[in-house]
Structure formats: C-alpha cells, structure tokens
C-alpha positions as CSV (number, residue, x, y, z in Angstrom):
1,X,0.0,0.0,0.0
2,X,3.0,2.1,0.7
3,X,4.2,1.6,-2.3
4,X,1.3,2.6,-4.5
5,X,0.9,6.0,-3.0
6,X,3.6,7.2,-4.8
7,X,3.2,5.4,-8.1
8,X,1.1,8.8,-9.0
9,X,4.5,10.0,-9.2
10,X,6.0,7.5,-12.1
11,X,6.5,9.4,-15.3
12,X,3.6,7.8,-17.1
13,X,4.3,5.7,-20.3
14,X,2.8,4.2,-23.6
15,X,3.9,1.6,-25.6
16,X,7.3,2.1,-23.6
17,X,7.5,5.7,-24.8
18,X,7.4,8.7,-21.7
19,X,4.5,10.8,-21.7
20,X,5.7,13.4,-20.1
21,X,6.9,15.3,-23.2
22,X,3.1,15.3,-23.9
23,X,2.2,16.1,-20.0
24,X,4.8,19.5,-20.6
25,X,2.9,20.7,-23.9
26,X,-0.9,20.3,-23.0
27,X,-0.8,23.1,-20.9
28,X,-0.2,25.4,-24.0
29,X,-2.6,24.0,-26.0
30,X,-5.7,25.6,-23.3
31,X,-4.7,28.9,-23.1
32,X,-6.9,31.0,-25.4
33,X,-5.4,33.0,-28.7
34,X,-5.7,36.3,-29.3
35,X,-7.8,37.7,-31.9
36,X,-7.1,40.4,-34.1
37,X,-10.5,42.2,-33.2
38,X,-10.8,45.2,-31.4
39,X,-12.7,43.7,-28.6
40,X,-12.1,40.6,-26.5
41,X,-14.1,38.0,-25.2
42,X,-14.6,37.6,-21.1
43,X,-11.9,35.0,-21.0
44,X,-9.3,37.0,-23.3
45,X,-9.7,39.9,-21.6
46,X,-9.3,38.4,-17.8
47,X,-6.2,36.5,-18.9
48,X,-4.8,39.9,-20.6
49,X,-5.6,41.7,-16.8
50,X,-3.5,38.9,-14.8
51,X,-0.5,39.1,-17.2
52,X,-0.5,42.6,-16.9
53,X,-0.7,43.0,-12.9
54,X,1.3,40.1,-12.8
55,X,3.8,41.6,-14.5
56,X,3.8,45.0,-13.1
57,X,4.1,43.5,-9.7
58,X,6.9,41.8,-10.5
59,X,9.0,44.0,-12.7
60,X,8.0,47.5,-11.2
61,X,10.6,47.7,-9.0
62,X,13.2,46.7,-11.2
63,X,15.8,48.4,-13.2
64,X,14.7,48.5,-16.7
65,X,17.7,46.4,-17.8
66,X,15.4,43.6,-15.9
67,X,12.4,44.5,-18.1
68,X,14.2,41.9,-20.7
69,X,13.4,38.8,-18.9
70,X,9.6,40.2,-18.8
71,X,7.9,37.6,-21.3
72,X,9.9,34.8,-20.2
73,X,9.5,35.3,-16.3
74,X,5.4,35.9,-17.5
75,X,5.6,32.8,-19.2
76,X,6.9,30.6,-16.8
77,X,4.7,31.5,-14.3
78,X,1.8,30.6,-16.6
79,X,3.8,27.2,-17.1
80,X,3.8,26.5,-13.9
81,X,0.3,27.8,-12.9
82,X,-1.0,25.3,-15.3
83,X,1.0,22.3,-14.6
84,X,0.1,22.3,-11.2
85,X,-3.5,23.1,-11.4
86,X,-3.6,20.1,-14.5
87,X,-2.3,18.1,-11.6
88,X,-4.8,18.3,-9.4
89,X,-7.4,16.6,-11.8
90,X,-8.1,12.9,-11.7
91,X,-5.9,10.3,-13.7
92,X,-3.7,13.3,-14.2
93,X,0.0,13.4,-14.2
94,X,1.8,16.4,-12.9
95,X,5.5,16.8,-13.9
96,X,6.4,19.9,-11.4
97,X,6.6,16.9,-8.7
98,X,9.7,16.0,-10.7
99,X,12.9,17.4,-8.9
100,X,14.8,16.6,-12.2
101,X,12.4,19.0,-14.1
102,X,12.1,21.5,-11.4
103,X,16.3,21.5,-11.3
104,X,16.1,22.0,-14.9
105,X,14.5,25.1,-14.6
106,X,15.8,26.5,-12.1
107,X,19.5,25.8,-12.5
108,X,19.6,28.1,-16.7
109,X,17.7,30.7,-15.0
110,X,19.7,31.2,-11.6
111,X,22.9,31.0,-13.5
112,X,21.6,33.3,-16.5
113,X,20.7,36.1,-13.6
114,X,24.3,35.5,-12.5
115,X,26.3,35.3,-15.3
116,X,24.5,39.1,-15.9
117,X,25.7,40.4,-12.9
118,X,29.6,38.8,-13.1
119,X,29.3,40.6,-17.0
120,X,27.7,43.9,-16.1
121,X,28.7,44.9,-12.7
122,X,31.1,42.3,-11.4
123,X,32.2,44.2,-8.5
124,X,28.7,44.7,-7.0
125,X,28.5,41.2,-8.0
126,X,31.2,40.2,-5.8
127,X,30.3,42.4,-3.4
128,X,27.5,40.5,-2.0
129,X,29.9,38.0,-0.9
130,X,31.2,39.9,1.4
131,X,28.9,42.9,3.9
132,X,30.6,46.0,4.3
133,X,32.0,46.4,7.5
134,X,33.2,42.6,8.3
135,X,35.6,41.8,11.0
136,X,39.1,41.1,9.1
137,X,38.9,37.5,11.2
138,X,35.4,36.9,9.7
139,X,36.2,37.7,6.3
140,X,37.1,34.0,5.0
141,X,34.5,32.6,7.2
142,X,31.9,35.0,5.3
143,X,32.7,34.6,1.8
144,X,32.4,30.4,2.2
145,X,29.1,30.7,3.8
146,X,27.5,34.0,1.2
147,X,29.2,31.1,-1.3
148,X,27.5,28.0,-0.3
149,X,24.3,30.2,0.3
150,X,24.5,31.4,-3.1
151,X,25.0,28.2,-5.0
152,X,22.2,26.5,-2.6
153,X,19.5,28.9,-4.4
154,X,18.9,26.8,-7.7
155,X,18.1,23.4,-5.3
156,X,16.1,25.6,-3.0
157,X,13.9,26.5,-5.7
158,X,13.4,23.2,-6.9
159,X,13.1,21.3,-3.7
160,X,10.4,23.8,-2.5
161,X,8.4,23.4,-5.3
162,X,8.9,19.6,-5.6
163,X,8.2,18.8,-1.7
164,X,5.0,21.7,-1.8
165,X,3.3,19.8,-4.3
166,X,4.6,16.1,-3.4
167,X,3.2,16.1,-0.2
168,X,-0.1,18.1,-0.8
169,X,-1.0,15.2,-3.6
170,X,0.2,12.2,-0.7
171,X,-2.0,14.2,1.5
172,X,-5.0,14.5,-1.2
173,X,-4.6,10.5,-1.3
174,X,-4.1,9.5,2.0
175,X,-7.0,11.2,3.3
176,X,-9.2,10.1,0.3
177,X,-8.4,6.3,0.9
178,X,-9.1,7.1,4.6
179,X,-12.5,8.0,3.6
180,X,-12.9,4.9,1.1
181,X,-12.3,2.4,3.7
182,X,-14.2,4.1,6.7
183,X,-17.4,4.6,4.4
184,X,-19.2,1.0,5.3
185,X,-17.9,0.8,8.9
186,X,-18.2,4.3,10.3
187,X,-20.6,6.3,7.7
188,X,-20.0,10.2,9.7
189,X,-16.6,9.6,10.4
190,X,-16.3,9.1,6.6
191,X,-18.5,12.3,5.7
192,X,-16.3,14.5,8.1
193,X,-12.9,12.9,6.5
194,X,-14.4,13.9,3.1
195,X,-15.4,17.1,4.1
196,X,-11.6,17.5,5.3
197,X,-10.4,16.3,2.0
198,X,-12.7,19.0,0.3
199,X,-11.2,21.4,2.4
200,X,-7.3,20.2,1.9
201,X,-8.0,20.5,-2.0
202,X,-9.3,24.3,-1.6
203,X,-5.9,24.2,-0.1
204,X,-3.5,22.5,-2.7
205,X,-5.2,24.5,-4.9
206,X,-4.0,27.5,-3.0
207,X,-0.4,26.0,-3.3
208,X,-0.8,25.5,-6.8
209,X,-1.0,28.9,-7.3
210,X,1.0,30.2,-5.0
211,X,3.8,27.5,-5.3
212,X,4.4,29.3,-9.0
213,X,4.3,32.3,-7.8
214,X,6.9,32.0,-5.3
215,X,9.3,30.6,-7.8
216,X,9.1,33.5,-10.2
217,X,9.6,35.7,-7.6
218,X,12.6,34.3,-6.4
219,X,13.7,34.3,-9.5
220,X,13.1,38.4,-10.3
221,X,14.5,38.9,-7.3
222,X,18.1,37.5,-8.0
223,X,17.8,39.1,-11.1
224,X,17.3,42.3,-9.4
225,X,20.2,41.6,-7.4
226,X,22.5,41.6,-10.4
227,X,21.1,44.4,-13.0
C-alpha cells in the first residue's frame, strides 16, 4: 500500500514511450489565442488583466535592464500555474513533482541572472559576498558561507516546489483512501474525513498557485540583485 501512494509520481508511459513530453505541452494547448478584433471576449480579456498585474508587480521595481526577462518570467509563471493546477485533476499526471524538471528550470535561470551580474557589474556582484564592515577575522568565514548560500538557491527552488506539491498530492490521497475504507464501517466519520479532504483540495489549490508564484519571484529577485 505504501508503495502505491507514490506510483502517481512514475513518469507515465505508452507503448514504452514517456508521456511526459506530452504532460509539458498540454498546458499550451488551453490557453486561449488572441484575436485580431478590437474587442475581446470575457476570457481573453481576464487573462490579458492577470499578465499585466502580474507583470507590473513583479517587474515594477526593477531596473529596466530587468524588463528583458519580462515575457519569459510571464511565461513561466503561466507554465507553472497550469501544470500544477492540471495536476490536481483525476488520472492526471503532474511533472512539477519531478525534482529533475524542477532543477532543470531552475538551474539556466539562476545561473543566466548570475552570469549578468559577473558581466555587467562584477564588483557589485562580488560584493555580496562579502557585507561592508566585516571583521578582518570573519572575512574567510563570510565569503564560504554567502558562497555555499549562493550556490544553494537553484536546489532551493526546486526542492520547494517539488516537496510543496509532493506532499499536498500524498496528503490528497491518504485522506481520500481514509474515507474509502471508513465509508461501510463508520458512515460520519467518513462524511467529516471527506469534508476535510474537500477542504485540503481548496488548499493544494491554494499552493498551486501560490507554489508558481513564489518561484518566479525568487527568480526576479536574483535578477534584481544583479542588473
């Protein structure tokens, strides 16, 4: 039983050929096009207001040499958004519970924002490696630790979102097979567990959202750091 709890998180397969490929381009495929008309449907013109507030949020306090990564921070966070709200369906596979993906992003992306700030201001760059003001006896101490903190950022944002999502879905399934088995031996017990597991999927759903979110921010804010 252990075991099968987290076969939701196999890579599916077909005919010995990964799905996942397939799991990473759905989400594309539901986001409405634009039109050329002058006015927008209801749907078209809600998902134009969220990529614009979303964007202003995010890139409103930063330099306009930040203003570049605009479209591609946008469209991650619509990447993600989807993927885990796809995952949340039934019979549904979602690939952000993959560290390896999740690394994959983050890792280009945390090294692009650095590589900008070695090229275009590497002293400031450097700087944050070591506070103003340090102790001369600290100074080696400092510059290991800002070091290891700096190159722990990529699998921080990776594991965050990987564990976020990995134990909301073990949660969704535990409590669900709680309320499976307790529904011919102890009928309320089993409404209140699926009342619970109503409420824990308002939750995750929370997550979802907030889970992509979080990662872009992080993101536009160690790219602020370095333009």
């Amino acid at each position: 039983m252990a075991v099968s709890f987290f076969d939701q998180f196999m890579s599916p397969t077909f005919l010995g050929i990964p799905l996942i490929a397939l799991a990473l381009t759905l989400p594309w495929v539901l986001f409405p096009q634009p039109s050329s008309r002058w006015l927008n449907n209801r749907l078209l013109t809600l998902q134009g207001w969220f990529i614009n507030r979303f964007t202003q949020q995010i890139f409103q306090p930063m330099s306009p040499g930040g203003h570049h990564w605009a479209a591609l921070l946008t469209s991650l966070m619509l990447f993600l958004f989807t993927l885990n709200m796809c995952g949340l369906l039934p019979y549904t596979f979602t690939p952000t519970t993959q560290l390896s993906l999740n690394m994959a992003l983050a890792v280009p992306l945390w090294l692009a924002t650095v590589i900008i700030g070695m090229r275009n201001q590497p002293t400031h760059a450097l700087g944050h490696l070591l506070p103003e003001g340090t102790p001369t006896l600290l100074i080696p101490v400092l510059i290991i630790i800002e070091t290891i903190s700096l190159f722990i950022r990529p699998l921080a944002l990776g594991v965050r979102l990987t564990a976020n999502l990995t134990a909301g879905h073990l949660l969704i399934q535990l409590i669900a097979t709680a309320a499976f088995v307790l529904l011919p031996l102890m009928p309320t017990v089993a409404i209140l567990t699926t009342i619970l597991l109503f409420l824990l999927t308002l939750l995750e759903v929370a997550v979802a959202m907030i889970q992509a979110y979080v990662f872009v921010l992080l993101l536009s804010l160690y790219l602020q750091e370095n333009v």
